[in-house]
C-alpha positions in Angstrom: 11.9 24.6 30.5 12.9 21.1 31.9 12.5 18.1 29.6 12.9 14.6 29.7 15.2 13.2 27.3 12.7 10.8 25.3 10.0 13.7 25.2 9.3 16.5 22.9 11.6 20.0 24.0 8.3 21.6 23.9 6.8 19.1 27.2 7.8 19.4 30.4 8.9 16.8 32.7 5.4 17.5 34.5 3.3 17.0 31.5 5.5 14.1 30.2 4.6 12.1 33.8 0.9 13.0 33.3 0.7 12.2 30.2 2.6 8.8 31.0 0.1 8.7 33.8 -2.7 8.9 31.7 -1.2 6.7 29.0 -1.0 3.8 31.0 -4.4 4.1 33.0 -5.5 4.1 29.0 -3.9 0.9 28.9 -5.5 -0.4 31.7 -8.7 -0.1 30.3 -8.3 -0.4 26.6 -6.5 -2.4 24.0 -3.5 -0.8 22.7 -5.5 -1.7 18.9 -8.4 0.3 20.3 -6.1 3.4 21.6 -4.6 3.8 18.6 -7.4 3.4 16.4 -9.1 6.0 18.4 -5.9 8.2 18.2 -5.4 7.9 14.2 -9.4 8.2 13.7 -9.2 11.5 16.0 -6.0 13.4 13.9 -6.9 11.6 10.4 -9.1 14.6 9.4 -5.8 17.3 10.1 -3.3 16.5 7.7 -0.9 18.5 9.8 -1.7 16.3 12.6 -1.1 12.9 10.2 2.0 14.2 9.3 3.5 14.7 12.8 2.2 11.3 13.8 3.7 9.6 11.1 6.8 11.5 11.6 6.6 10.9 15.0 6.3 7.0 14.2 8.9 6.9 11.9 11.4 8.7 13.8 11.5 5.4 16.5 13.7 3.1 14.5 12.3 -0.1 16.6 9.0 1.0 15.3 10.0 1.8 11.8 11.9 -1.7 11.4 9.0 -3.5 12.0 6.5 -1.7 10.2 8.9 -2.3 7.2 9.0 -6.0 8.1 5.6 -5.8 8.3 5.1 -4.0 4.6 7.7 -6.1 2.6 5.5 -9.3 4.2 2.5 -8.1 2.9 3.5 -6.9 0.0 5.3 -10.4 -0.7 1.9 -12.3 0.2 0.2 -10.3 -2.1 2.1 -10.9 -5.1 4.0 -7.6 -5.1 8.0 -7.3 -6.8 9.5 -4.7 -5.3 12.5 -3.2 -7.3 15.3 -1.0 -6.5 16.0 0.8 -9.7 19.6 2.5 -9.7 19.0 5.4 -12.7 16.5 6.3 -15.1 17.9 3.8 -17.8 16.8 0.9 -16.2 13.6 2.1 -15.2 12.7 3.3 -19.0 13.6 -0.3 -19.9 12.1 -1.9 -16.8 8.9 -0.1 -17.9 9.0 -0.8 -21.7 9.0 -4.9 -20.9 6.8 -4.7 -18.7 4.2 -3.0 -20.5 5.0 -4.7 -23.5 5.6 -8.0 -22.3 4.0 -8.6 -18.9 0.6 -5.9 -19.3 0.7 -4.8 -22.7 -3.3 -3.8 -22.2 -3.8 -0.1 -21.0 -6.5 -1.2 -18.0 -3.9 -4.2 -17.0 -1.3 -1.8 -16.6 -3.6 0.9 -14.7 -4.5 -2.4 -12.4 -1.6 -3.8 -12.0 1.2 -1.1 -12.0 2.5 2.1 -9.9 4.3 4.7 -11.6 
């Protein structure tokens, strides 16, 4: 079976040019927002499909940079502190002042915090 190098094994260098085909006289007619909305709101209820989209995302580093960029500015806008945490010393401590200290309340914690 002939493939095309940016292409799944499983397509062939036919299907990959129709589906490029068909791909781009999407375009055409939609906004790429629009496309993929459509495309993530038609696999969203298979969580088999999910998974090989994001996979299939995530495996295009250009894509995966900025989505990261994109995160890390959101989350930073939002009042989020991400930490890297090197063992599970830290974090036990990390997590004692925090929910001493910062949201010693139970609800403030379940609001505030991701375990």
């Amino acid at each position: 079976m002939k493939t095309t190098k940016q292409t799944k094994k499983m397509i062939t260098t036919k299907d990959a040019e129709k589906l490029k085909g068909l791909i781009e006289l999407a375009k055409e007619k939609f906004s790429i927002e629009d496309i993929l909305f459509f495309f993530l709101d038609s696999v969203d209820n298979d969580w088999r499909e999910r998974g090989e989209a994001v996979k299939a995302i995530l495996a295009n580093e250009i894509i995966k940079d900025e989505i990261k960029g994109e995160l890390e500015s959101e989350m930073k806008t939002e009042g989020f502190l991400i930490l890297k945490i090197d063992n599970m010393q830290q974090k036990e401590k990390l997590t004692e002042f925090i929910t001493t200290a910062i949201y010693p309340y139970y609800n403030e914690q379940q609001k505030n915090l991701f375990n």
